[in-house]
NUZADREN-150650 format. One record per residue (C-alpha): x, y, z; residue in three letters. Coordinates in pm, whole numbers, plus 50000, padded with zeros to 5 digits. Layout:
N
XYZALA/...
***
This chain:
179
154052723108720UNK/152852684208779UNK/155382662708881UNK/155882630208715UNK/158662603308842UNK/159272612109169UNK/161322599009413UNK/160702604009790UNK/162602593510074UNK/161062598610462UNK/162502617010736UNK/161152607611115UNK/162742621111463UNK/163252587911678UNK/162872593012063UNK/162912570612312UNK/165572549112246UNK/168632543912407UNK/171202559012174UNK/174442551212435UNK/173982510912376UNK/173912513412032UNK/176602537912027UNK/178782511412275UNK/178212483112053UNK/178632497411701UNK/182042506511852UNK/182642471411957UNK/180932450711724UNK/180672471911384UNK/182902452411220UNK/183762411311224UNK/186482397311076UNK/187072422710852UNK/183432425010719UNK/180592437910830UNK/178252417211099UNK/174592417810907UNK/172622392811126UNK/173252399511509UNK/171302434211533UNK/167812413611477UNK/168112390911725UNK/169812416211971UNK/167552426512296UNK/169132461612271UNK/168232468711929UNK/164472454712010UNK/162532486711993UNK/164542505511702UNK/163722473211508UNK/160452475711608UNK/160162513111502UNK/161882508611184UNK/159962481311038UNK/156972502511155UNK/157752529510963UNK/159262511710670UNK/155762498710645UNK/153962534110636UNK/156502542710376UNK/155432515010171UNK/151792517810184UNK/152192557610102UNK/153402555209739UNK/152132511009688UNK/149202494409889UNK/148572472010180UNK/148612435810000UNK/152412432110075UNK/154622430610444UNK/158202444310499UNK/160342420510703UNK/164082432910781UNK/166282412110661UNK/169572422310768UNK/171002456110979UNK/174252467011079UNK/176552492811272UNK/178622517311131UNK/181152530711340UNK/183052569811168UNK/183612560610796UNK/184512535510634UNK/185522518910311UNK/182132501310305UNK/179812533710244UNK/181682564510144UNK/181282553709773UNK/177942557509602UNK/176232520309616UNK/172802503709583UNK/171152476709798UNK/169882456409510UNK/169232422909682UNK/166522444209908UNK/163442467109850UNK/163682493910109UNK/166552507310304UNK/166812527010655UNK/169532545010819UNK/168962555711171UNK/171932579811416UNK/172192572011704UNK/175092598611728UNK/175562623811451UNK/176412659011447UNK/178112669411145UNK/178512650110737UNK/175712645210508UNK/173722615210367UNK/173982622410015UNK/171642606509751UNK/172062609109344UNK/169532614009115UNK/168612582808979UNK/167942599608644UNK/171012619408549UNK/170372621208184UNK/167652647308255UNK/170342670908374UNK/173162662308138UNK/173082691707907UNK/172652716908256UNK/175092740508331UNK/175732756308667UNK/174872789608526UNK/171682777908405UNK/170262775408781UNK/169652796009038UNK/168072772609274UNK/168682740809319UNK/165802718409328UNK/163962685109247UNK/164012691608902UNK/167362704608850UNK/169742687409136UNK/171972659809037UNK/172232654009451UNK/170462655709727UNK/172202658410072UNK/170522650410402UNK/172392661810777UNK/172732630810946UNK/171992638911299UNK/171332616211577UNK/167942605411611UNK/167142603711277UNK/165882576911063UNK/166182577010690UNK/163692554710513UNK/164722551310111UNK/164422525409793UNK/167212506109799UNK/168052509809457UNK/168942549609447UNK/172282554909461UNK/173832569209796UNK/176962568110039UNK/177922589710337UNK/180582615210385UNK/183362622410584UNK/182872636510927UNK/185322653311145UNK/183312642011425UNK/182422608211535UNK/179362592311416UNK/177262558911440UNK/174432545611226UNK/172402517111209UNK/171532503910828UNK/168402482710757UNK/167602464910441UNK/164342449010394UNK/162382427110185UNK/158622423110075UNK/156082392710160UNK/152922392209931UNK/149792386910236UNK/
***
């Protein structure tokens, strides 16, 4: 079978980094006012080398599936601290191109993405399946565990679940710049 209209997401195991001062100041500084603080985290010294990585890897993502006549620049990050109303409902980033998650601490819940193309499984029924795959899944659901970075288009649906345990993730949103 060929596959046409795929849609990949990458996986990558981050070492190295110093998971206990994110983890200190997503718990301090996740939230600002009541909203979300999407500028510090670039300009932070403690987040230097996970920015570093995750542009770095955004980038390989890109040139895998595009080419190599166009940058990624982050554009905006923040902390998440457990759950909250913010991104346990299925939501886009459409402002940005490409969209990271990395855990610092995770051990339980799922990332979950939709399929962006529901209508091909519309007239599916349950019994109709044995195995759930890429052809036949309305959802896919990735363990968020810490040290894990998630590297996605912006524009497929997704949203975290509940945990009974506490977590903390650092989103990225980024942006192209034709060279």
């Amino acid at each position: 079978m060929k596959n046409i209209f795929s849609v990949g997401i990458e996986i990558y195991k981050i070492e190295n980094i110093d998971n206990k001062k994110l983890i200190d100041y997503a718990k301090k500084q996740s939230i600002k006012n009541g909203l979300k603080d999407t500028e510090s985290i670039l300009s932070n010294n403690i987040f230097y080398n996970l920015n570093n990585i995750v542009e770095l890897k955004m980038k390989e993502f890109f040139y895998k599936i595009f080419n190599t006549k166009y940058d990624i620049s982050l554009a905006r990050a923040w902390a998440n601290y457990n759950v909250d109303e913010f991104n346990t409902v299925p939501h886009i980033h459409k402002e940005f191109f490409l969209s990271a998650v990395y855990y610092p601490l995770a051990t339980d819940g799922n990332l979950t993405f939709m399929n962006p193309m529901p209508s091909l499984t519309a007239h599916q029924g349950n019994d109709m399946v044995d195995n759930f795959n890429e052809y036949n899944s309305d959802y896919y659901d990735f363990p968020a565990r810490t040290g894990n970075l998630v590297i996605f288009n912006s524009m497929l649906n997704h949203f975290i679940n509940k945990t009974k345990q506490e977590r903390v993730s650092i989103a990225y949103d980024a942006n192209l710049i034709k060279l």
